[in-house]
N, C-alpha and C positions, 0 to 999 in steps of 0.2 A: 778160758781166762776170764774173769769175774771181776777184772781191777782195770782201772787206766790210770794212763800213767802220764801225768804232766810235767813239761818242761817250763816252769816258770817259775821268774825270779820274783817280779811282782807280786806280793801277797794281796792288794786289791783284788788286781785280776784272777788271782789262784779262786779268791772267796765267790768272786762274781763269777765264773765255769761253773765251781762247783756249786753255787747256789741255783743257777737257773737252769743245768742238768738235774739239781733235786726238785725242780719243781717242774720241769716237764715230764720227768719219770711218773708224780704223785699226778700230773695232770692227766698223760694216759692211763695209768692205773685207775683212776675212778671213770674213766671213761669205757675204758672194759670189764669193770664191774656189771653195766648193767648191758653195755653195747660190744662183746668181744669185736666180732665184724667189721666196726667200723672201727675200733682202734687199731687195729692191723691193718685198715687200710691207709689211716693216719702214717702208721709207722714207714709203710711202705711204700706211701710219696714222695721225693725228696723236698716239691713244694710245701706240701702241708706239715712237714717236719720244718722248716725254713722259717714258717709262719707262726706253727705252731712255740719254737723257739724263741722268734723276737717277742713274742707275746710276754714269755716268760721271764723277758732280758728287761722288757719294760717295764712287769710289773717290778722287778727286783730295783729297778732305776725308781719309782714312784715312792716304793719303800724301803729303800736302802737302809734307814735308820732301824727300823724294826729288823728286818734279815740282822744285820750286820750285829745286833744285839742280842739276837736267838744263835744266830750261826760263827758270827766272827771272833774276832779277837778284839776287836775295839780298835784296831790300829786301820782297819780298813779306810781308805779316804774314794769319797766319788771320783772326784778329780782325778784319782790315776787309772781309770778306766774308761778306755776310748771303746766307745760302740760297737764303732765295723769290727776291729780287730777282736772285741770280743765275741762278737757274731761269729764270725772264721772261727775261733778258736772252739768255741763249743760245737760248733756243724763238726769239726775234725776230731774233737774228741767223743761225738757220738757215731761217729762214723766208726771211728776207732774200737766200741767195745760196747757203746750205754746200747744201740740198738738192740745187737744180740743179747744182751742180757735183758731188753723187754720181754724181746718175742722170746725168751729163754722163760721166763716168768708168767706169762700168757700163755704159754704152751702149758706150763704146769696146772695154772687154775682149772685148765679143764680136765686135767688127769686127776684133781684133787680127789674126785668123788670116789676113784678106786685107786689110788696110791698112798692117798692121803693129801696138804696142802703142803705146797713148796714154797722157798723164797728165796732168789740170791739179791741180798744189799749192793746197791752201788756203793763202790770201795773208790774213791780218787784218791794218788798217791798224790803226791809233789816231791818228783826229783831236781835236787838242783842241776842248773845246765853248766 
């Protein structure tokens, strides 16, 4: 499965999952570019995944306006986006599916030279609850 699937009403919070699972994705991604090894070890911490996360919840908090203007709908507000609860919710939705579709894509890069290059998109739904 190549999708996850969110149950949430909040379209803040929908923008703010799926923005800072897109930026922790692109974050391992250039860091197994040059360092396979240690982005699997990244992936494979749940600390360094934790870290690596709020890293990416913060940046998206410093720059909400620009995210929200590449990615959003313009309807996003800060204000309905409590922290912790967003922390929880992207740890459960990468637990959920964005992991193995890393290490699913990291596996490929190194098969690229005789398979060819592979890539599955992270796909986030939003089901309503």
């Amino acid at each position: 499965m190549n999708d996850v699937v969110l149950y949430e009403r909040n379209e803040s919070m929908f923008f703010a999952i799926n923005t800072a699972l897109s930026l922790y994705c692109d974050f391992i991604y250039e860091i197994a570019y040059g360092f396979h090894n240690e982005a699997v070890m990244i992936i494979e911490n749940e600390k360094c995944v934790g870290q690596a996360l709020q890293i990416q919840i913060n940046n998206l908090f410093d720059d909400f306006d620009y995210y929200k203007k590449m990615n959003g709908t313009g309807k996003e507000k800060r204000e309905d986006i409590d922290e912790k609860e967003l922390f929880n919710k992207v740890m459960a939705a990468y637990n959920q599916g964005v992991k193995a579709l890393i290490m699913k894509n990291l596996e490929a890069n190194l098969r690229a030279s005789v398979d060819g290059p592979e890539y599955w998109k992270l796909k986030i739904i939003k089901q309503p609850i």
